[in-house]
C-alpha positions as CSV (number, residue, x, y, z in Angstrom):
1,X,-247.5,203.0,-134.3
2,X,-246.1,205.2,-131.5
3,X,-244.4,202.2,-130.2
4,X,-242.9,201.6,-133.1
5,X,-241.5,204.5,-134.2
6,X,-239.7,204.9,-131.0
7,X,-238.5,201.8,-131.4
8,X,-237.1,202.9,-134.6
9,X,-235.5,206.0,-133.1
10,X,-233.8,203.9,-130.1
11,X,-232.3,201.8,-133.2
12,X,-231.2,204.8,-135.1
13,X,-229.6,206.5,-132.6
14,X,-227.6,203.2,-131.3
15,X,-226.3,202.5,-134.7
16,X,-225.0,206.1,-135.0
17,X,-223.4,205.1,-131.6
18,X,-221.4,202.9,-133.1
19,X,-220.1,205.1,-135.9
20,X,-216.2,205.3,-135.2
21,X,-215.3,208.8,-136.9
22,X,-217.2,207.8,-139.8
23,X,-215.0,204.4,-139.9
24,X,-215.6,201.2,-138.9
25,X,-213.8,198.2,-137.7
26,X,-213.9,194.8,-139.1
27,X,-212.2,191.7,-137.4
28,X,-212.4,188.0,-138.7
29,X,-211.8,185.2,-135.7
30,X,-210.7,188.4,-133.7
31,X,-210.8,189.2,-129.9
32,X,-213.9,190.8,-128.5
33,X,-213.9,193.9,-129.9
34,X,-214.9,195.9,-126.4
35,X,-212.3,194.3,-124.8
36,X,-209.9,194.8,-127.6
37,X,-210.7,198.5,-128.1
38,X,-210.9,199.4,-124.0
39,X,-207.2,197.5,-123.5
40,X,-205.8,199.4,-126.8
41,X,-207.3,202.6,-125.7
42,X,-205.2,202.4,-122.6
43,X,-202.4,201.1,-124.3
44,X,-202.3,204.4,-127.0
45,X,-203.6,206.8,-124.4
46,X,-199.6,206.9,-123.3
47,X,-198.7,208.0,-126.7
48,X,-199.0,212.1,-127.6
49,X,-202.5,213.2,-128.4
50,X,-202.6,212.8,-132.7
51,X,-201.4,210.6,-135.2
52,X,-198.9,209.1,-132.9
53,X,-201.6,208.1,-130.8
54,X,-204.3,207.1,-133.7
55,X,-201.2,204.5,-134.9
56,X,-200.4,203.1,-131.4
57,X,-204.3,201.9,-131.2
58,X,-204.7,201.2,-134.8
59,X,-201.5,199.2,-134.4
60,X,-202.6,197.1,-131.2
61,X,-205.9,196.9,-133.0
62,X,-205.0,195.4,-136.0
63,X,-202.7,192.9,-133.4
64,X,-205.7,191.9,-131.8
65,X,-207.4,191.0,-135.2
66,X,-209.2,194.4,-136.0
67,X,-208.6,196.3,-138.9
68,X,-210.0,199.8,-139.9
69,X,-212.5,199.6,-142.9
């Protein structure tokens, strides 16, 4: 029982891990989505901290076959 209610907690924690400001991406026949979000991280982090820089990633997201939900 112990075991598995740690296993639970490992489980809930990772999937709140993967919560991205409340949304989510979705990506059909898309790149790699670490890959895709690590280069467009870079890529944005040149623009001004903001909106700018939230439509510079969403932007070379959505290029690389991600779209916000």
């Amino acid at each position: 029982m112990r075991t598995m209610l740690a296993a639970l907690a490992v489980l809930a924690v990772a999937g709140c891990a993967t919560i991205d400001g409340g949304r989510g991406w979705s990506g059909q026949g898309a790149e790699p989505f670490d890959g895709a979000r690590a280069a467009c991280e870079a890529e944005a982090a040149a623009k001004p901290a903001g909106a700018e820089r939230t439509q510079a990633l969403e932007a070379c997201m959505a290029a690389k076959g991600w779209h916000r939900r």
